[in-house]
C-alpha positions in Angstrom: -15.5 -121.8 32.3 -12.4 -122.3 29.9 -12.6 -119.0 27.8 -10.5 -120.6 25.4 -13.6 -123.4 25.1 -15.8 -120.7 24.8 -13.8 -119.0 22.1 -13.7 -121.8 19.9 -17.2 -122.8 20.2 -18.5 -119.3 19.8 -16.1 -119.3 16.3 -18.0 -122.4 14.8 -21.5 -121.2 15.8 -20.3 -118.2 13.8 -19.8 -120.4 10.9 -22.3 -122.5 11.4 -25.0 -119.4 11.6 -23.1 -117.8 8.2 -23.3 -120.8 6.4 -27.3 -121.0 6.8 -27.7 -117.5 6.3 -25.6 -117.8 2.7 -27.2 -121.2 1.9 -30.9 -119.4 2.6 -29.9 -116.7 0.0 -28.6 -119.1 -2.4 -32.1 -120.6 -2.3 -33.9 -117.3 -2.0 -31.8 -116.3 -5.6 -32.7 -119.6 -7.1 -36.7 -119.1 -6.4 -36.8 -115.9 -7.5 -35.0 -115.9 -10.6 -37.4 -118.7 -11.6 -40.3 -116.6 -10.0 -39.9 -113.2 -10.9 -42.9 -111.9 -9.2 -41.4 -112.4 -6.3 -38.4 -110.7 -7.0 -40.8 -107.6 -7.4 -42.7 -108.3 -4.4 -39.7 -108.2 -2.3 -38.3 -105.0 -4.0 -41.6 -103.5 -3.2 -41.6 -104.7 0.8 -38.1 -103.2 1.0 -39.1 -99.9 0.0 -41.7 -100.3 1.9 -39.4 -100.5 5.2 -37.2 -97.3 3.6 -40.7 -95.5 4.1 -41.5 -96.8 7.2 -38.2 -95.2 8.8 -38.5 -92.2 7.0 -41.8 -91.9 8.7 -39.7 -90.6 11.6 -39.2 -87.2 9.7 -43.3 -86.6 9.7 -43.7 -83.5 12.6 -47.7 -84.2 12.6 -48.6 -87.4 14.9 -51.8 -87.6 13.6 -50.2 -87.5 9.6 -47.6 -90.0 11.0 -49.9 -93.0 12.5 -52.0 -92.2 9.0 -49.0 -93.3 7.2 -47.7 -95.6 9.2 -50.5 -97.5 8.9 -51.2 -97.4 5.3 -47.4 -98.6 5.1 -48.6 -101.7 7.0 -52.0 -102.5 5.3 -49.6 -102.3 1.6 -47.1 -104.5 3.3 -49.2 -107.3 4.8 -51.3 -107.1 1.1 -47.8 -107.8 -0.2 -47.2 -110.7 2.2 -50.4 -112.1 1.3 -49.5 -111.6 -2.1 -45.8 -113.6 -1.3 -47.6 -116.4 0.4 -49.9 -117.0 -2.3 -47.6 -117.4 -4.9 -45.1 -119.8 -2.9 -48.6 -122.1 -2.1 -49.0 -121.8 -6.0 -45.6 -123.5 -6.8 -45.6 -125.7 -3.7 -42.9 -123.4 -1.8 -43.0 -123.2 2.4 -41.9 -119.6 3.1 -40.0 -121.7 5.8 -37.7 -123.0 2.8 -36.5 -119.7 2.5 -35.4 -118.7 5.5 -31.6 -119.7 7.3 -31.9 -123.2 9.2 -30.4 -123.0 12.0 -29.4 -126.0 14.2 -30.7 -124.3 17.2 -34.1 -123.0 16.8 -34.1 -121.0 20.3 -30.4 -118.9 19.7 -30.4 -119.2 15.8 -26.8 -120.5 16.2 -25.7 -117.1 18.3 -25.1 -119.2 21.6 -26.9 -116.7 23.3 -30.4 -115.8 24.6 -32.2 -113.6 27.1 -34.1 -114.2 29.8 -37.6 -113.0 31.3 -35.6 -110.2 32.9 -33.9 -109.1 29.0 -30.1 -110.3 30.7 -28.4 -112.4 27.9 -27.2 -115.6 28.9 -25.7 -118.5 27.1 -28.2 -120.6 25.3 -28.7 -124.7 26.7 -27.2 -125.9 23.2 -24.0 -124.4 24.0 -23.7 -124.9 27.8 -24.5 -128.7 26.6 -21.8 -128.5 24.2 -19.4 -127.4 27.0 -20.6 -130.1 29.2 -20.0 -133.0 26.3 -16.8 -131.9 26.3 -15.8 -130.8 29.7 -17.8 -133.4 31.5 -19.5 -135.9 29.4 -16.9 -137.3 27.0 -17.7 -140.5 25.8 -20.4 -141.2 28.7 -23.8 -139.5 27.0 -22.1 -140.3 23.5 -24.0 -143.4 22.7 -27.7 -142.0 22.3 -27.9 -142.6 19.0 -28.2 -146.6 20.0 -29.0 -146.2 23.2 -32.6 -144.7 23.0 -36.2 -145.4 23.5 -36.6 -146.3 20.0 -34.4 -149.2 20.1 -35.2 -150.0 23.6 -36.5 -153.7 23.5 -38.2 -155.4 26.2 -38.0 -159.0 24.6 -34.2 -159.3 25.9 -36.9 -159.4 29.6 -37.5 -162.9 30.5 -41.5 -162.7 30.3 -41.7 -165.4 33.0 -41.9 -164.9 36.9 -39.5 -166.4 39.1 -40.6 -165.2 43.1 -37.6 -167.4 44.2 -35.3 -165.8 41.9 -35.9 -162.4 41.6 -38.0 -162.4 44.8 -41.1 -160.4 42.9 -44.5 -162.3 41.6 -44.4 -160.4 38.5 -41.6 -161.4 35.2 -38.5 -159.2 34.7 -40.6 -157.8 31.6 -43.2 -156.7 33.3 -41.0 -154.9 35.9 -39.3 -153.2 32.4 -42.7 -152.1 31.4 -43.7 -150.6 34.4 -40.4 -148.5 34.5 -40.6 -147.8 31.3 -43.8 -145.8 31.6 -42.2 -144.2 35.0 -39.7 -142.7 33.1 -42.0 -141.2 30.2 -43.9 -139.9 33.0 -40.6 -138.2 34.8 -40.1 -136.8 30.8 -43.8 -135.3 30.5 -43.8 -133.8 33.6 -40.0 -133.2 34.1 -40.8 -129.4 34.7 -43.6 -130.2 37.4 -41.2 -129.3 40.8 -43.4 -132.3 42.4 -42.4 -134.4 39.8 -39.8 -136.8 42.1 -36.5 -137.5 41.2 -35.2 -141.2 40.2 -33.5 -143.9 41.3 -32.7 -147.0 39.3 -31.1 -150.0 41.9 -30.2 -153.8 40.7 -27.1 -155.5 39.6 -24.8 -154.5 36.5 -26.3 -155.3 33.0 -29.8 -154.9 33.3 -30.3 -151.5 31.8 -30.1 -148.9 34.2 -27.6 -146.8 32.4 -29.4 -147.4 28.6 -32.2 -145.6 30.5 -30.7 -143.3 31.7 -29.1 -142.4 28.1 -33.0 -142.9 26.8 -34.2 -140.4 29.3 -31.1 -138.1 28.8 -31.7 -138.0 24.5 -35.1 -137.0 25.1 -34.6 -133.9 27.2 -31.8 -132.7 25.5 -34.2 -132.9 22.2 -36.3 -130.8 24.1 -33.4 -128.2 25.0 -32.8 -129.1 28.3 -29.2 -129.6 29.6 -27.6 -133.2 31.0 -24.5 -133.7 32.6 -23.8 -137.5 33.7 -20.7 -138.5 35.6 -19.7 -141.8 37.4 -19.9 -141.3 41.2 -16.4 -141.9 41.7 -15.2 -139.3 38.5 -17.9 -136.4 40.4 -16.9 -137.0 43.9 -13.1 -137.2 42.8 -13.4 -133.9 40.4 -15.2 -131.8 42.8 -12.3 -132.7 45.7 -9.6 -131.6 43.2 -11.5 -128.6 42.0 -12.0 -127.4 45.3 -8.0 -126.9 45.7 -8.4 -125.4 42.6 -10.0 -122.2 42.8 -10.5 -121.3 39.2 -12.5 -124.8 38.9 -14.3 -125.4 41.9 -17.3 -122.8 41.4 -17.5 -123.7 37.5 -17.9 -127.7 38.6 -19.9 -127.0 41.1 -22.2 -124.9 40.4 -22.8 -126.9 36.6 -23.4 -130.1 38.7 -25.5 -128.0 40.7 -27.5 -126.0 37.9 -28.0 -128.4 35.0 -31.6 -129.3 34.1 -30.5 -133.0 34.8 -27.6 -134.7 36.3 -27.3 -137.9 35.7 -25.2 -139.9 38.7 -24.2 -143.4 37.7 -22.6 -146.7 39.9 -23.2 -144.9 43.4 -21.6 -146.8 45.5 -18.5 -148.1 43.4 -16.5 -145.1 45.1 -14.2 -145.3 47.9 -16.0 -143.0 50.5 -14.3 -140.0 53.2 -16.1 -137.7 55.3 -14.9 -134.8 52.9 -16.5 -136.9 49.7 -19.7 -137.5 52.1 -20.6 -133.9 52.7 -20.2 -133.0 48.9 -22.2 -135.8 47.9 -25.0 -135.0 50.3 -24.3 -131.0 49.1 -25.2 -131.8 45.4 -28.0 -134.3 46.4 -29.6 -131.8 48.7 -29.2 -128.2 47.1 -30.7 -130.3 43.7 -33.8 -130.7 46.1 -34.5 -127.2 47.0 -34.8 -125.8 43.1 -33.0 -122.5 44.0 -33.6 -119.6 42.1 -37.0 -120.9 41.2 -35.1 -123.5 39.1 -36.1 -126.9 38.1 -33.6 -129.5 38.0 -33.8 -133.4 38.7 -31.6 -136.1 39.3 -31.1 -139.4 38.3 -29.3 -142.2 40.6 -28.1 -145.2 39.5 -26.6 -148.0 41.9 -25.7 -151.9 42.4 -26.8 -151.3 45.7 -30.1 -152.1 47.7 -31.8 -149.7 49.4 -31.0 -150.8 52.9 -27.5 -150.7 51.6 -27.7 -146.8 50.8 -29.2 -146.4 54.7 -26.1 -148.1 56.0 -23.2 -147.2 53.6 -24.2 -143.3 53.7 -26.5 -143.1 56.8 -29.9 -141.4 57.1 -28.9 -137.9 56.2 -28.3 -139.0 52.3 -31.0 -141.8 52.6 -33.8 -140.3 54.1 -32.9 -137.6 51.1 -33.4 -140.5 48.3 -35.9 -142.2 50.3 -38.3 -138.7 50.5 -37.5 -137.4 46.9 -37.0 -140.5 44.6 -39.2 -142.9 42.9 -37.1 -145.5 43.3 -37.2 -148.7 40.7 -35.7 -152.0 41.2 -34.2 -153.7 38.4 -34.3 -157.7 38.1 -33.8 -160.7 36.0 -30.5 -162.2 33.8 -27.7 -160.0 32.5 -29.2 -158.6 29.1 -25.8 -158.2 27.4 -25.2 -161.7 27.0 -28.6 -162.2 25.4 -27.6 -159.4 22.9 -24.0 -160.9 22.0 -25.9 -164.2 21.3 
């Protein structure tokens, strides 16, 4: 990881996490000079917490858990008492308090696990990954999402001869549509299969994908999404690179979801073969008792894959994917029209 990256990151989520904290007082000072009750309330809770760690001083245990808990019966009366009044002049106790961007780290960039070891936070490994890996690539969610997905730019009528299917390119859209929701809901299920989108350019696949990829990141997961030919290219150079190659790796390895777009566009060796079939596989196994899924996208068919990258990588997709077809006309032109 670049510490320099790190640095700098670590510098504005300390300004961030300042700024809320001053703007919450601000707005604390504002309600309580208007309220002064409150202002005595929290003078009172304070002094309250000065008690509580003198308590320490008490040599009887018995006297001690006496006042300890008389402490806490005249604090939560005082809470009560806080709450009450706020309701009164239509103030959420939430209003007062810092808000962060991150709910999960409060802007620290850092949380701990189940085993108390602090690690770095998915909102900040994501911010590395925007801007170590993603770039411009996952930077159109804000238009390309499921809320202005449209299914009318679908032909609604069937063409068996065309599109060899009985059913209309808007039905097929439909029926994907709901598969992905259910790879959302039950993204965290480890029998929940990956996905795999295959059909000519301009039909979607990647506004999916970036549909998908917004909603998971709005529930903190992290997404990495690289072309096939910019992964399998980056992981070659950064395995002369020893300072790189175990960061790549191991982030295209360990993100919650790693999205791989235009397999098949790269120009294939026997080295690029075994680390595509390395990142593919190891994703499968969940090490470390890890969820993380994949998402392939291709121009190819699926006897294609069986031939271009023979069964080890196909019977792989083949096993673990839900794989989804994509048909009908190009829906950018219909959109420049």
């Amino acid at each position: 990881m670049d510490n320099f990256l790190l640095k700098k990151l670590l510098t504005e989520y300390d300004s961030k996490r300042i700024q809320a904290i001053t703007e919450a007082d601000i707005r604390k000072q504002e309600v309580y000079s208007s309220i002064p009750e409150l202002q005595k309330i929290e003078d009172k809770l304070h002094s309250l917490s000065i008690n509580t760690l003198k308590s320490v001083l008490i040599s009887s245990k018995e006297e001690k858990e006496n006042y300890l808990n008389n402490l806490k019966v005249q604090s939560n009366n005082l809470i009560i008492d806080k709450c009450n009044i706020l309701k009164e002049h239509g103030i959420k106790s939430k209003d007062l308090e810092p808000s962060f961007d991150c709910p999960i780290c409060n802007d620290t960039g850092y949380v701990k696990d189940s085993s108390g070891q602090t690690k770095l936070c998915n909102c900040l490994k994501q911010k590395i990954f925007d801007i170590q890996y993603n770039k411009s690539n996952i930077g159109n969610l804000d238009k390309e999402n499921f809320d202005t997905f449209d299914f009318n730019v679908y032909s609604d009528k069937p063409n068996i001869e065309m599109y060899n299917s009985n059913i209309s390119p808007r039905e097929n859209m439909h029926k994907i549509y709901d598969a992905c929701q259910n790879f959302i809901k039950n993204f965290d299920n480890p029998d929940e299969k990956n996905l795999m989108f295959l059909g000519p350019t301009g039909l979607g696949k990647t506004f999916l994908s970036n549909c998908i990829a917004k909603k998971l990141l709005e529930s903190g997961k992290t997404v990495l999404y690289q072309t096939a030919p910019v992964m399998l290219d980056n992981i070659i150079s950064a395995r002369f690179d020893k300072d790189q190659s175990s960061s790549f790796v191991d982030n295209l390895l360990n993100v919650d979801l790693l999205i791989i777009d235009d397999l098949g566009t790269e120009t294939m060796n026997s080295m690029k073969f075994t680390e595509l079939f390395t990142i593919i596989n190891t994703r499968l196994l969940n090490q470390n008792n890890k969820i993380t899924k994949t998402i392939i996208s291709t121009n190819l068919d699926l006897k294609s894959i069986f031939k271009i990258y023979n069964e080890r990588i196909g019977s792989r997709i083949a096993g673990h994917y839900n794989i989804y077809r994509f048909f009908g006309d190009d829906i950018r032109l219909k959109s420049k029209k």
